[in-house]
N, C-alpha and C positions, 0 to 999 in steps of 0.2 A: 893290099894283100897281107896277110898277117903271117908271122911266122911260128914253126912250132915249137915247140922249147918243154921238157920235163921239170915241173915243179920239182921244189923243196920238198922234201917229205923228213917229217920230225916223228920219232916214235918212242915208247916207254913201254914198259910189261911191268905185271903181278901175276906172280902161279899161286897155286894151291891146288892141293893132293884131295881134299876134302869137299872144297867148296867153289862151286861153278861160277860163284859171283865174286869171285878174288882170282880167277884166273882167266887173263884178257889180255892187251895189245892196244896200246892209244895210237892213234894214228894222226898226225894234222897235218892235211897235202895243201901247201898255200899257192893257191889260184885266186888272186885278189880281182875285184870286178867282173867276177863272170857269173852271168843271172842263171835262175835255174832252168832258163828257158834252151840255154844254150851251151851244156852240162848232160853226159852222161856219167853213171858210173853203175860197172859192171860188180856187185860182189859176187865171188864164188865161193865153196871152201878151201879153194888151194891157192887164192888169189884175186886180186882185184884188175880191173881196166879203170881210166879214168880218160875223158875228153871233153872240152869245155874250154870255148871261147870267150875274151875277154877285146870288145871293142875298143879299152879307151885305152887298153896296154897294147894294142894290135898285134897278139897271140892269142894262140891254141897251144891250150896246155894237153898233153899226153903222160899218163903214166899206165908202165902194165908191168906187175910184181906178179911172184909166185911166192909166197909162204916157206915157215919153215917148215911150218908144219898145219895139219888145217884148224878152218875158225869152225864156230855154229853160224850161219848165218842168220836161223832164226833168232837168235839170242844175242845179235851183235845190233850196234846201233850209229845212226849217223844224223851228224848236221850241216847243213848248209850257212855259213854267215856270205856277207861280202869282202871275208878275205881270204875261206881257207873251206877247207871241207875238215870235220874234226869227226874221228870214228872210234867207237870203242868195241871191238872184234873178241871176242868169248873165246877160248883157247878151248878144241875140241875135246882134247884127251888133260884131264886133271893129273897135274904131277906138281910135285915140288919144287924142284930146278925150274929156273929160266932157260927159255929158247936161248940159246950161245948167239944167233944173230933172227934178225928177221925176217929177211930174204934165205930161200932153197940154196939159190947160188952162192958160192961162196968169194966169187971177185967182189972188192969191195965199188964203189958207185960214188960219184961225189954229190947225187945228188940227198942222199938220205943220211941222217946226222940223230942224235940222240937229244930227244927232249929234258933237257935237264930240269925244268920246270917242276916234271912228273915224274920222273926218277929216281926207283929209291933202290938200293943197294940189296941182293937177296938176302943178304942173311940179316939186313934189319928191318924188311918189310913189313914184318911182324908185328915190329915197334911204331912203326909211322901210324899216322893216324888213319880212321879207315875211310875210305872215298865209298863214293855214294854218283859217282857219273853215271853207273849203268839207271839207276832207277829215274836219274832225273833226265833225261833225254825221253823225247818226248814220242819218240816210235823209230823204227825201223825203216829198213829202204821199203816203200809202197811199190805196188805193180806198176803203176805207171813211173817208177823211176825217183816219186817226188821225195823228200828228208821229211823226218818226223821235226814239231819247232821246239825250240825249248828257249827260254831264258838265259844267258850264259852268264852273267853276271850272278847269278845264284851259285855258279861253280864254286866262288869264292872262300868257301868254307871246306870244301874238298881237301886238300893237300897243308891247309895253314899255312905255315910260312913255308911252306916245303912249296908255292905257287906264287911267288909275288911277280914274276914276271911275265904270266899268262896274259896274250894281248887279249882285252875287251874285259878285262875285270876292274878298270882305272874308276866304272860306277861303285863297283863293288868296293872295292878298296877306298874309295872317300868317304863312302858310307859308314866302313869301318873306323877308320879314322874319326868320324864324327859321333859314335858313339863312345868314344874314347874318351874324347875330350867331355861330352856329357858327363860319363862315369868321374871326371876329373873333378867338374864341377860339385857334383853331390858329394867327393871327397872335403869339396874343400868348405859347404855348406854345415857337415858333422860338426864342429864346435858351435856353432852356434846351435844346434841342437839338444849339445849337451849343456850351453848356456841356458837354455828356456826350463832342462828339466832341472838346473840350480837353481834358479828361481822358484819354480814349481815346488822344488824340495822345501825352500827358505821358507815359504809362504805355509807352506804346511806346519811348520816348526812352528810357526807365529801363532798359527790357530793354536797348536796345541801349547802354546805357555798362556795365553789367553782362556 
């Protein structure tokens, strides 16, 4: 028999008064090994449900938030991996300030914590480099409940170094790594490039005293 237990839930915000796609809510509720089979999750505009069995951790996870304020739910998006559910929630009303907290209520919870990963201070949001999560998510909740797929290792460019410790980027990040070392490479090939056009030059000199 399994028991039930309220996930982890890690969150971060960007507002804007202008633009609907800079003003959102990340979400990541970590429910590790639970299939989509055996997974709901409720979004609304004032709130979400969450319920989703995990066999090999024998729990059921439960979460049920109410907002601080509401989302679009057409215009928000989610993923399912096997370790978390990750959501990006479109913040209804465009304003400048950040939501003061995420939840309605105002007791605090132990079980929800600030994703520092993704977090960026409001008065320098502006400066941070700009994310691109809503576009690359790959759909929305479907009628039947199912996640849009997407790639998450291409998130890796999102935040820059403002994201090294995003779990499931470790592809992304050696790949980075490896072109680094490449661009090293080619640094270190440049003199002899500029040896071959010495040469090149020299031999030109030769014709022309010739």
């Amino acid at each position: 028999m399994s028991t039930q237990v309220t996930p982890e839930v890690l969150w971060a915000q960007r507002s804007s008064a202008t633009d609907a796609e800079k003003n959102y809510v990340y979400l990541t509720i970590s429910v590790p090994d639970v299939p989509a089979k055996s997974l709901k999750l409720d979004l609304t505009p004032t709130g979400l449900t969450f319920t989703g069995t995990s066999d090999s951790k024998k729990s059921t996870y439960h979460l049920d938030i109410k907002f601080y304020e509401e989302i679009d739910v057409e215009n928000s998006k989610t993923h399912h991996t096997p370790a978390n559910i990750q959501l990006v929630l479109r913040k209804k009303e465009l304003k400048e300030e950040y939501w003061p907290r995420l939840l309605k209520d105002t007791a605090k919870v132990h079980f929800l914590r600030t994703d520092f990963d993704k977090w960026v201070d409001e008065d320098e949001q502006n400066e941070a480099p700009e994310d691109d999560y809503m576009n690359q998510f790959g759909g929305g909740l479907g009628e039947d409940g199912g996640f849009g797929g997407i790639d998450f290792s291409k998130l890796g460019g999102g935040d820059g170094a403002g994201m090294p410790g995003l779990e499931g980027l470790g592809a992304a990040g050696a790949g980075a790594g490896a072109d680094d070392d490449e661009g090293s490479d080619d640094d270190e090939e440049l003199p002899d490039l500029e040896d071959d056009d010495k040469e090149a030059a020299d031999a030109s000199k030769g014709k022309a005293k010739a």
